[in-house]
Steps between C-alpha positions, in 0.01 A plus 500: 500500500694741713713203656586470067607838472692499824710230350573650172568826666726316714701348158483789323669669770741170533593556108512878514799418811670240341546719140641797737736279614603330239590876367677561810732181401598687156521814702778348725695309268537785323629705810717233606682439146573870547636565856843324696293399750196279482155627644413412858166383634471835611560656169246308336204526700540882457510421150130302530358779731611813266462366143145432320381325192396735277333408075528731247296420177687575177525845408380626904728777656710423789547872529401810239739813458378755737486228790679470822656124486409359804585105443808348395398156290671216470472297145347171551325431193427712175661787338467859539644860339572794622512802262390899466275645277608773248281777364389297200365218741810254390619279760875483536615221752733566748572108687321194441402270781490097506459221777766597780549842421335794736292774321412880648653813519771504798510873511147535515476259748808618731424851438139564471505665217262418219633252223511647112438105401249268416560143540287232415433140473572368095348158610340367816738554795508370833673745772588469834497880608680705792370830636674811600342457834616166543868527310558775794369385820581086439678419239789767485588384879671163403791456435562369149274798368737721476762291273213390272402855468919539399509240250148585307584873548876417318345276255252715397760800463741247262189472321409843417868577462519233205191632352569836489882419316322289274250754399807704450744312335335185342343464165183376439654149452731444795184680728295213364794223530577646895132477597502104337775392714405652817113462503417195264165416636394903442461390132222212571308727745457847315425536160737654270323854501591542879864371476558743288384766692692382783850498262429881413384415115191445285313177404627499163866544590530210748282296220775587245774408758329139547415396178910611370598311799315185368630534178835437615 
């Protein structure tokens, strides 16, 4: 009997491996379809030691306003929202996360300070997660870090410079027809009541805008 749970400790452990690295592969093709020059054998056993599989069922925090972020998480599977809470207890989304996309609070994280955000996990989500601890003393030493860091850091800052022009220019309409063409796929992983949240409007407005739109 023990010899029969040795083995199956032994697979488990066998599977649990194999899934981490099969993570690790989406982890570096990502990286690498980002940065000039491919990562080294170096570079990505630094990314095996530092990162860790990490589940979130749907609707469990990955961090709650009041926090101190202490991971950054890369998106391998599932969804996830990040949003504030107003004094009537409505949620009003700031950034919606999908596979390949990283999720936390970078201030928080870099600074210390604790994060006004919640964000949490709309369906089951698979993570592979990076602590402060480790970001600092391992990973920030190599050398691509630092223009990864550049080109999320500038992509993120495009990104909250186009939302904040359409929130102050656009109409309804062209906020809904903006979000279509850039994020497609947001519209078959939330429901309709947190896209429109996330565009700034009510249910019922980005229900009007839809149903006119299929009428034409």
């Amino acid at each position: 009997m023990a010899k029969k749970v040795m083995v199956s400790k032994i697979i488990h452990y066998q599977l649990i491996t194999y899934l981490t690295y099969k993570m690790i592969e989406i982890l570096i093709q990502h990286i690498n379809d980002k940065i000039e020059n491919k990562l080294t054998e170096s570079d990505i056993n630094v990314l095996s030691e530092v990162f860790q599989p990490k589940k979130l069922r749907k609707h469990q925090y990955l961090i709650q306003s009041g926090d101190v972020c202490k991971i950054a998480a890369f998106v391998v599977k599932g969804a996830l929202k990040k949003y504030t809470i107003d004094s009537t207890g409505k949620e009003n989304i700031l950034e919606l996360y999908i596979e390949n996309w990283w999720a936390g609070d970078k201030e928080s994280f870099m600074i210390g300070t604790p994060t006004p955000y919640y964000i949490d996990a709309y369906e089951d989500t698979e993570l592979l997660v990076l602590t402060k601890e480790n970001f600092v003393n391992k990973l920030s030493k190599q050398s691509f870090i630092s223009e990864l860091n550049n080109i999320l850091t500038e992509r993120q800052s495009f990104q909250l410079m186009k939302r904040l022009h359409s929130s102050q220019t656009l109409t309804a309409e062209q906020k809904l027809e903006q979000l279509q063409n850039s994020y497609p796929e947001f519209f078959q992983r939330f429901p309709q009541h947190i896209i429109a949240s996330y565009l700034g409007m009510t249910k019922e407005t980005l229900s009007r805008i839809r149903s006119n739109s299929l009428r034409k």
